[in-house]
C-alpha positions, 0 to 999 in steps of 0.5 A: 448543205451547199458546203457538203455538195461542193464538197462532195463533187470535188472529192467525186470528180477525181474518182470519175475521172480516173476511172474514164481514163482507165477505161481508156487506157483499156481499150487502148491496150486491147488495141496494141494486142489485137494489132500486134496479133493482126501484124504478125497475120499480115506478114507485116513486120513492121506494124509488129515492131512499131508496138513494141519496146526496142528491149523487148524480151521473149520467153517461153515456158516449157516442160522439158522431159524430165517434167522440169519447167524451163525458159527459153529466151528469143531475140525480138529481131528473129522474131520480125523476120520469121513474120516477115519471112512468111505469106500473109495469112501463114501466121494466125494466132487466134485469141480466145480471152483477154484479161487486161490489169492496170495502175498507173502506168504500168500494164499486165495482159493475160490472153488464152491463145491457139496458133495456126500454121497455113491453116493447121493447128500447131499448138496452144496456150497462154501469152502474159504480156507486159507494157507501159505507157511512153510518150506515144502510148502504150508498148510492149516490153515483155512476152512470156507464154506457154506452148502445148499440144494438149488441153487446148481450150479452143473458144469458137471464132463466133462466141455468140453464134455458138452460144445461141447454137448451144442454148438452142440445143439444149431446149430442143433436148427437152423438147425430144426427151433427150436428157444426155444433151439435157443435163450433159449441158449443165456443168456439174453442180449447175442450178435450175430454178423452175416457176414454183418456190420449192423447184430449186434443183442442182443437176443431178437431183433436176435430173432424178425428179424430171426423170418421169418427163423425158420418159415421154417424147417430149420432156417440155417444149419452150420456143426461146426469142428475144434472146439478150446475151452479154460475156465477160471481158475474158469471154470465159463467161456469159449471161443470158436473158429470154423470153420463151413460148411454154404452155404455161404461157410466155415465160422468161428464161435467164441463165449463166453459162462458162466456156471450159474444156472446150465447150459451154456449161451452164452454171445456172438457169432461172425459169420464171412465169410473166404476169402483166402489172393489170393482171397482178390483182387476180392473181394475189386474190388467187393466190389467197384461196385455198 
C-alpha cells in the first residue's frame, strides 16, 4: 500500500507541475499581447519592439475584388515608425476574445479585435499571433490578421456591466409583458427550465405556452440579487448564477449566455424553487398527498 502511494505521488507530481507551468506560461503570453496592444496605444515604439522577434513578419489577409483571398507582407520597421509617428492615444485596438494554444515552447494566440483611429472606428477583425519561448521569455514571431468593415463583433469595454445591463433587461420585459425583448433575448433554440418537472421549453414553444402571461401587464415580476457571473477565457461565453424575489418566494436563477452578432444571447436558463434543509421533511410529506 505504502508502495502504490509512493508511487502514485511521483507519477502525479509531474502532471501537477506541468500544468502549473502552462498556467504560467499563459498568463505570461496574455501579458506580451496586452502590452504589445498598450505600446502601440502609447505611441511607444519601443516597448512594442522589445516583445517582438527582430524576424518578425506581418501578414494580413485580404479579399480582393474579384473575391480571391491575398497576403499582404509589412515590414516590422514601418510598423515602429508608423506607432512612433502617432499622438499617444491615436492608435487603439481593442480586443474582444483572447484564445491562447500552448506545447512546450511554442505558442499560438487567436484574438477578435476592432482598431480605432483618433477615436473613429476604422475596421475589425481577427489577429492570429505566434510566439515561442527564448531566454528571456516569450516574443512575437508572427502576426497575421484580418481587416474589414463589415460584420464586426464589437464586445462592449465592460463585459460585465453589460452582462448585468442585459440580464436586467430581460427580467424587466417579463415584469412589463414585453415578449419582443423577452424572447428576442434568447438565442434561437435557447432552453428555459421552470420549477415544475415538465416545464422544459425551447424558445419558441416557451413563447406559444407563455403567450396567455404577457397578454396581461405584467407576464411575471422576479427582482435578481446576489448576481454571481464567471466568462469564458475568449469572454465569448458566460454563466450566471442568482437569487431572484418571485411570488412563489426566493427562488435561484442560473443561465448561460453568448456573445454574437454583437450582442448577448441566452443559450439557456434554469428556474429553480429554494427549500431550506428544515423544511425538506414537510415538503416530502406534501409531496406524497394526493
Amino acid at each position: 500500500m505504502i508502495k502504490n502511494t509512493v508511487l502514485l505521488l511521483v507519477l502525479s507530481w509531474p502532471i501537477a507541475s506541468i500544468f502549473t507551468q502552462s498556467e504560467t506560461d499563459r498568463q505570461e503570453i496574455e501579458t506580451v499581447i496586452t502590452s504589445i496592444f498598450d505600446g502601440m496605444r502609447n505611441a511607444d515604439s519601443s516597448a512594442v519592439a522589445a516583445l517582438l522577434h527582430p524576424d518578425t513578419r506581418l501578414q494580413t489577409v485580404i479579399r480582393n475584388e474579384n473575391g480571391v483571398n491575398t497576403i499582404e507582407t509589412e515590414t516590422i520597421q514601418n510598423w515602429l515608425q508608423a506607432i512612433a509617428s502617432y499622438p499617444a492615444g491615436t492608435m487603439d485596438e481593442q480586443l474582444s476574445s483572447m484564445v491562447i494554444e500552448v506545447d512546450d515552447g511554442l505558442a499560438s494566440v487567436w484574438t477578435d479585435y476592432a482598431f480605432y483611429g483618433g477615436g473613429r472606428f476604422i475596421h475589425c477583425g481577427v489577429n492570429a499571433f505566434q510566439l515561442f519561448k527564448s531566454e528571456k521569455g516569450w516574443i512575437v514571431h508572427q502576426i497575421t490578421d484580418t481587416r474589414r468593415t463589415r460584420n464586426c463583433m464589437q464586445a462592449p469595454e465592460n463585459m460585465i456591466d453589460s452582462l448585468h445591463s442585459f440580464i436586467d433587461a430581460w427580467h424587466h420585459a417579463a415584469a412589463v409583458a414585453d415578449e419582443d425583448i423577452f424572447f428576442g433575448s434568447m438565442a434561437e433554440g435557447g432552453i428555459y427550465l421552470g420549477t415544475d418537472a415538465s416545464e422544459r421549453w425551447e424558445r419558441d414553444v416557451f413563447k406559444e405556452w407563455a403567450a396567455f402571461a404577457f397578454e396581461r401587464e405584467s407576464a411575471w415580476d422576479f427582482t435578481a440579487r446576489d448576481r454571481q457571473v464567471y466568462f469564458t477565457p475568449n469572454k465569448q461565453h458566460c454563466w450566471w448564477e442568482e437569487m431572484l424575489d418571485t411570488w412563489m418566494g426566493v427562488c435561484r436563477g442560473s443561465g448561460v449566455a453568448e456573445w454574437k452578432d454583437g450582442r448577448w444571447q441566452i443559450l439557456h436558463y434554469d428556474l429553480s424553487i429554494m427549500i431550506p434543509n428544515d423544511k425538506v421533511q414537510g415538503f416530502l410529506e406534501l409531496m406524497t398527498k394526493d
